[in-house]
C-alpha positions as a Markdown table, in Angstrom:
| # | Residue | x | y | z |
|---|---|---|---|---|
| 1 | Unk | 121.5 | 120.8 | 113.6 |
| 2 | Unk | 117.6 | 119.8 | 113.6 |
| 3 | Unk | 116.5 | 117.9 | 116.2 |
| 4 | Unk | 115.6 | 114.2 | 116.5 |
| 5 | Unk | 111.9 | 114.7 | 115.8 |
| 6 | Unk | 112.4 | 117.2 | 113.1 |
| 7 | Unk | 114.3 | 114.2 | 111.3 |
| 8 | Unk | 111.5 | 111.3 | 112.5 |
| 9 | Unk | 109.0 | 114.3 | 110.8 |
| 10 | Unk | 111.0 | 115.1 | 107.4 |
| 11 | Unk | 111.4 | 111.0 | 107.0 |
| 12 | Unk | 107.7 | 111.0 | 107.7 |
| 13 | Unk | 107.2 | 113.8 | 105.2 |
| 14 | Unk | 109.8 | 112.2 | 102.2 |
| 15 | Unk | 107.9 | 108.8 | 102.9 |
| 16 | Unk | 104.5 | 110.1 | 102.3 |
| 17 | Unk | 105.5 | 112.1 | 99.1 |
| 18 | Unk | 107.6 | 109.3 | 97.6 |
| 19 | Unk | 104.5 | 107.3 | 98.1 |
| 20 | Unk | 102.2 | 109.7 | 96.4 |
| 21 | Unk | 104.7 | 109.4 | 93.4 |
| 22 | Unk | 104.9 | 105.8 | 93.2 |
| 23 | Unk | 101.2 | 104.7 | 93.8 |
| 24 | Unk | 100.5 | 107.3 | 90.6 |
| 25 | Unk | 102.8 | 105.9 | 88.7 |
| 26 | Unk | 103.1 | 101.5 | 89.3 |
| 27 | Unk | 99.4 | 101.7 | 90.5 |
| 28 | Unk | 98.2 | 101.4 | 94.1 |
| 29 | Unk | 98.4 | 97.2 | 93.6 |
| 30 | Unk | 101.5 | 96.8 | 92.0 |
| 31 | Unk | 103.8 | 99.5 | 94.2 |
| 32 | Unk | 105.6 | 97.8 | 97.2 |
| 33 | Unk | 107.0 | 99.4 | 100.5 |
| 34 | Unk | 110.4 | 99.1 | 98.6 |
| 35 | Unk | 109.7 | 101.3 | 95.9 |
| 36 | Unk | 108.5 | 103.9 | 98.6 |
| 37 | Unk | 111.5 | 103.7 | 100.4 |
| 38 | Unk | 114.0 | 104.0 | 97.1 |
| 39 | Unk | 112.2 | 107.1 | 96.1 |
| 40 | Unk | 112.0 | 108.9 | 99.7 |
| 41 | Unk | 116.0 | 108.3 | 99.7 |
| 42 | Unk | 115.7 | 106.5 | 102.8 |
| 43 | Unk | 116.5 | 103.0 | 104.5 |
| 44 | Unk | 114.0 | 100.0 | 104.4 |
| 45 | Unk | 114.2 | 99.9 | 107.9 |
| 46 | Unk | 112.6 | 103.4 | 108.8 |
| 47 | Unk | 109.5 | 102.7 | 106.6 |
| 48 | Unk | 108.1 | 100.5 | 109.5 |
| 49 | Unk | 109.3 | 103.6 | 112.5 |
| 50 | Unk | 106.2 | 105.3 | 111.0 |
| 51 | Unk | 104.0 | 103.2 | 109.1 |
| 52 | Unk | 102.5 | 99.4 | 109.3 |
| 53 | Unk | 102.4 | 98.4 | 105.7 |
| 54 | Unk | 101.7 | 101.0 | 102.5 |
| 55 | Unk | 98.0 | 100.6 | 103.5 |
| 56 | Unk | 98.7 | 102.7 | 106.2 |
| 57 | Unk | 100.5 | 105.3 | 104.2 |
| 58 | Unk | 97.6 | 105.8 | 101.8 |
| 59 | Unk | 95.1 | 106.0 | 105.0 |
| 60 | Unk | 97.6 | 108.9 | 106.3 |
| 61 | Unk | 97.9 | 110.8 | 102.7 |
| 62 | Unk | 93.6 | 110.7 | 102.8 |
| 63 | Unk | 93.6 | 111.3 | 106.0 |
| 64 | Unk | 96.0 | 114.5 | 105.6 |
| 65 | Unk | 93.8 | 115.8 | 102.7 |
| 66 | Unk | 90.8 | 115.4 | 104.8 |
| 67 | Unk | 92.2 | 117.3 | 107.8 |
| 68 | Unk | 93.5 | 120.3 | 105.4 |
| 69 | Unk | 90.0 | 120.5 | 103.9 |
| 70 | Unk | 87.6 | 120.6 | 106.7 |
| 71 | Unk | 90.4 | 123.3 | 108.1 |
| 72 | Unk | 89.7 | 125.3 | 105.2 |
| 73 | Unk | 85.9 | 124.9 | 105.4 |
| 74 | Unk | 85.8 | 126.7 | 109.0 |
| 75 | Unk | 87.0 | 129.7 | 107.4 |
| 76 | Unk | 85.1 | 130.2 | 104.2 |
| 77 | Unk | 81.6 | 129.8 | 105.8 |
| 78 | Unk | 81.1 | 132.9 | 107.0 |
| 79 | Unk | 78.1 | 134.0 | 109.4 |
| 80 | Unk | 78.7 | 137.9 | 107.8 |
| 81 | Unk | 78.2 | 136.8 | 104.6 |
| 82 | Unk | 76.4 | 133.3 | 103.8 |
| 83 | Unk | 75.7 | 133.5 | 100.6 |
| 84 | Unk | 79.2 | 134.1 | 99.7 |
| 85 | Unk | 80.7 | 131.9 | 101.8 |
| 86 | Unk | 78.3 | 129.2 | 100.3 |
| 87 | Unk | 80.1 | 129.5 | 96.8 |
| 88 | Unk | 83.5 | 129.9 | 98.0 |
| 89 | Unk | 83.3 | 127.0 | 100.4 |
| 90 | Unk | 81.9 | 125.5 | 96.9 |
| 91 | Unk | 84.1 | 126.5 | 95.0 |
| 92 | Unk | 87.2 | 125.2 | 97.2 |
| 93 | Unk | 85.8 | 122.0 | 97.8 |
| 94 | Unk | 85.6 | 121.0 | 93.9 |
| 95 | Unk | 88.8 | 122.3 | 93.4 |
| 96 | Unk | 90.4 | 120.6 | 96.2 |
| 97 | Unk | 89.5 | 117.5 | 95.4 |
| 98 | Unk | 91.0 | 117.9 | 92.0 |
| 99 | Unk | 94.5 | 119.0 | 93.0 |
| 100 | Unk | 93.9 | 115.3 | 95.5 |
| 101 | Unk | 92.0 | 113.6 | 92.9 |
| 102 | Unk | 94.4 | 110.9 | 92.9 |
| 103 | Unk | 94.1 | 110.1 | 96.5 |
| 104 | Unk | 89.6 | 110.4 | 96.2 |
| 105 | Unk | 90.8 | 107.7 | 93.7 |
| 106 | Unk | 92.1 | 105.5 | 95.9 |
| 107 | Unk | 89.5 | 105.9 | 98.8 |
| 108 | Unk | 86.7 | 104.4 | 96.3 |
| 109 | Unk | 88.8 | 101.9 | 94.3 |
| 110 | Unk | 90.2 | 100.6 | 98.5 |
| 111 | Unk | 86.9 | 101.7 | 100.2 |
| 112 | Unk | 85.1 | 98.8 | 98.0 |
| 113 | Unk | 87.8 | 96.3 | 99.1 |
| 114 | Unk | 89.1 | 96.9 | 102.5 |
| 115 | Unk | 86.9 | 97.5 | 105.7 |
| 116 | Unk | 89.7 | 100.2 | 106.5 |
| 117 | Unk | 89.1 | 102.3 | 103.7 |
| 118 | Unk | 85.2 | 101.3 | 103.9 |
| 119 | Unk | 85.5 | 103.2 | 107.4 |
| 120 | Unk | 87.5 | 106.1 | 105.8 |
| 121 | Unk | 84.9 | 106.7 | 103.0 |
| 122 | Unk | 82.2 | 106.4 | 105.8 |
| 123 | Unk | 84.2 | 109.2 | 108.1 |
| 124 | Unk | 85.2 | 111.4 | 104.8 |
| 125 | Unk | 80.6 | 111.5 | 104.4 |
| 126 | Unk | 80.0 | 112.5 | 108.0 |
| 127 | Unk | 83.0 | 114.9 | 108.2 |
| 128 | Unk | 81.8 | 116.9 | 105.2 |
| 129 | Unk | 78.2 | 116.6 | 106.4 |
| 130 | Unk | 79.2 | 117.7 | 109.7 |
| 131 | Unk | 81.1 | 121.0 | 108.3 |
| 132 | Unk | 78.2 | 121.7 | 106.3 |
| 133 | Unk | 75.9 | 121.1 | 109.4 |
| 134 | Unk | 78.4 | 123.8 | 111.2 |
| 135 | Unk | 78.1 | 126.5 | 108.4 |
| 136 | Unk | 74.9 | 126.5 | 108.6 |
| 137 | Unk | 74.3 | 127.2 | 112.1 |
| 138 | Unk | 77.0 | 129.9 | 111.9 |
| 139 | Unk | 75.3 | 131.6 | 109.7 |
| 140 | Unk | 71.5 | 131.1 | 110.4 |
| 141 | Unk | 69.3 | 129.6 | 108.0 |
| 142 | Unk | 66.6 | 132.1 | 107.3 |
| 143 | Unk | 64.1 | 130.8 | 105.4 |
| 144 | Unk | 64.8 | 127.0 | 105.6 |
| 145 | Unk | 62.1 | 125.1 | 103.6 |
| 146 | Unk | 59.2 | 123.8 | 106.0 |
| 147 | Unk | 59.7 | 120.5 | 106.6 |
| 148 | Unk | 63.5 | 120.0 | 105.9 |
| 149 | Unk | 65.2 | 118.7 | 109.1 |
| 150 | Unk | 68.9 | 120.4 | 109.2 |
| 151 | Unk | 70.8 | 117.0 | 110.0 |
| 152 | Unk | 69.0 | 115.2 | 107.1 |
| 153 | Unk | 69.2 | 118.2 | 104.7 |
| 154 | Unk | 73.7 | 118.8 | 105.4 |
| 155 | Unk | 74.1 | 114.7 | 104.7 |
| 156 | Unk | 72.1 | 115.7 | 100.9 |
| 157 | Unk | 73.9 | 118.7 | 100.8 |
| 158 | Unk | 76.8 | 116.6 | 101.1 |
| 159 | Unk | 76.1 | 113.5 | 98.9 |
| 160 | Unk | 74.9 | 116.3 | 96.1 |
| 161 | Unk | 78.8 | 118.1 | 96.2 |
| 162 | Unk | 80.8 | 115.0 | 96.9 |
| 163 | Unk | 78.9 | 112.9 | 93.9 |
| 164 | Unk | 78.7 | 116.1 | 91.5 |
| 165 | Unk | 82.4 | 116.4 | 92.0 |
| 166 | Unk | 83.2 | 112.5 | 91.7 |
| 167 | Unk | 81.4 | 112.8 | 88.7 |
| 168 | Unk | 82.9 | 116.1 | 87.3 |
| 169 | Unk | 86.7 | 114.4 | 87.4 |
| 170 | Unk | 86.6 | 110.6 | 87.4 |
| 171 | Unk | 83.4 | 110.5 | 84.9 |
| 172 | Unk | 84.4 | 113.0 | 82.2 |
| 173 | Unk | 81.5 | 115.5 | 82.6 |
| 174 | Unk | 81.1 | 117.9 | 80.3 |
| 175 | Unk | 80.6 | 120.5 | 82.7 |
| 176 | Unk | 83.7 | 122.6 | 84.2 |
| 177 | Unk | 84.7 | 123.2 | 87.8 |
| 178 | Unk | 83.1 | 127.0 | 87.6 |
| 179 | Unk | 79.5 | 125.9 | 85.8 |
| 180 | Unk | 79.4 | 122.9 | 88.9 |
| 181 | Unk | 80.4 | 125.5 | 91.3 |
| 182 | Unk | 77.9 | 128.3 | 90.3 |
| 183 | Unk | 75.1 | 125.5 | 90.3 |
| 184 | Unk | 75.7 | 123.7 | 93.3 |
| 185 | Unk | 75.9 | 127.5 | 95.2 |
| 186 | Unk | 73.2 | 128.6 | 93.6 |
| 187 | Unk | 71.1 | 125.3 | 95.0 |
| 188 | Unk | 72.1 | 125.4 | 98.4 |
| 189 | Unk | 71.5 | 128.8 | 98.9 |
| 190 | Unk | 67.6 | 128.9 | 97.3 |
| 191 | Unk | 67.3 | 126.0 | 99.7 |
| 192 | Unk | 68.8 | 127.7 | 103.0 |
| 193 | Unk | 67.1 | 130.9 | 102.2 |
| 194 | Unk | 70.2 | 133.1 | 101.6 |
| 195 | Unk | 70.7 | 136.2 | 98.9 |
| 196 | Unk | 72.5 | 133.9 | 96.3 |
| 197 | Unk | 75.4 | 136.0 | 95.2 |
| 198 | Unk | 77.2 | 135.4 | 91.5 |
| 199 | Unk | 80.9 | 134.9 | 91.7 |
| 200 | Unk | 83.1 | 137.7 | 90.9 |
| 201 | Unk | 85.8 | 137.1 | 88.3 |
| 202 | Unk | 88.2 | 136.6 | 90.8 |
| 203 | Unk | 86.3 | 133.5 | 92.1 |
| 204 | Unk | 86.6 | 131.7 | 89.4 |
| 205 | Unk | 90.6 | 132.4 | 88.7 |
């Protein structure tokens, strides 16, 4: 039989799915706690044992994707191979944030409305930022452009991916997820003074 918190944690789980589904379809305005709770399969009640309002379960489904992301980011920067690791980190980035694009969304649509998601948007910047700031010290930067500052240069390394990507699925670029990929690499890596290396077949499957 699972334990109390293993059913407080698959409630938590249903919930958060169920409100994935529901914002996508009603729209984020129009979807109320009780169309969360009919889809999860669970009573009204336990809504509120694990989140304040839906506000709260949109901040925790951002918040989630964040987390995976920058977890994923301290792997594929690697010190061995910087060049690589520049596309692939990338590469996963643009391609996460289409498989979550509904939830990037929602943190601009919000982020103009509420201070809450104001904040969020704010943290999303400095976390990316700050995972670019720690790939580049893992690996070294070589032959950094005089005159570019490291802090100052991961926050435009960061605006440049994050906008390029906005743009790529919410604007109807014509480019694809591989050119924006290839370029944006291919940018960074002139700039930190690593061997830019062209992606493989496999990197773009």
């Amino acid at each position: 039989m699972p334990t109390q918190k293993e059913r407080n944690a698959e409630t938590r789980r249903r919930l958060l799915s169920a409100a994935r589904e529901v914002f996508a379809e009603k729209g984020y305005p129009h979807a109320g706690v009780a169309d969360v709770v009919k889809r999860a399969g669970r009573a009204h009640g336990s809504f509120y044992l694990h989140f304040a309002n839906k506000e709260a379960v949109l901040q925790a489904l951002i918040e989630d994707a964040m987390a995976q992301l920058s977890l994923e980011f301290k792997t594929l920067w690697r010190w061995d191979e910087p060049g690589s690791g520049v596309h692939k980190t990338v590469r996963r980035f643009i391609e996460a944030y289409g498989e979550d694009r509904d939830l990037w969304l929602l943190l601009d649509q919000r982020s103009s409305l509420e201070s809450t998601f104001k904040k969020l948007s704010d943290q999303w910047f400095h976390q990316l930022a700050t995972s670019i700031m720690h790939g580049m010290a893992s690996a070294g930067i070589p032959a950094l452009m005089p005159g570019l500052d490291p802090e100052i240069l991961a926050q435009v390394l960061a605006g440049m991916l994050l906008d390029s990507t906005r743009a790529l699925y919410q604007e109807s670029s014509s480019w694809t997820p591989d050119e924006l990929a290839d370029e944006i690499s291919m940018i960074w890596s002139l700039t930190l003074g690593y061997d830019h290396v062209s992606p493989s077949p496999a990197d773009h499957v």
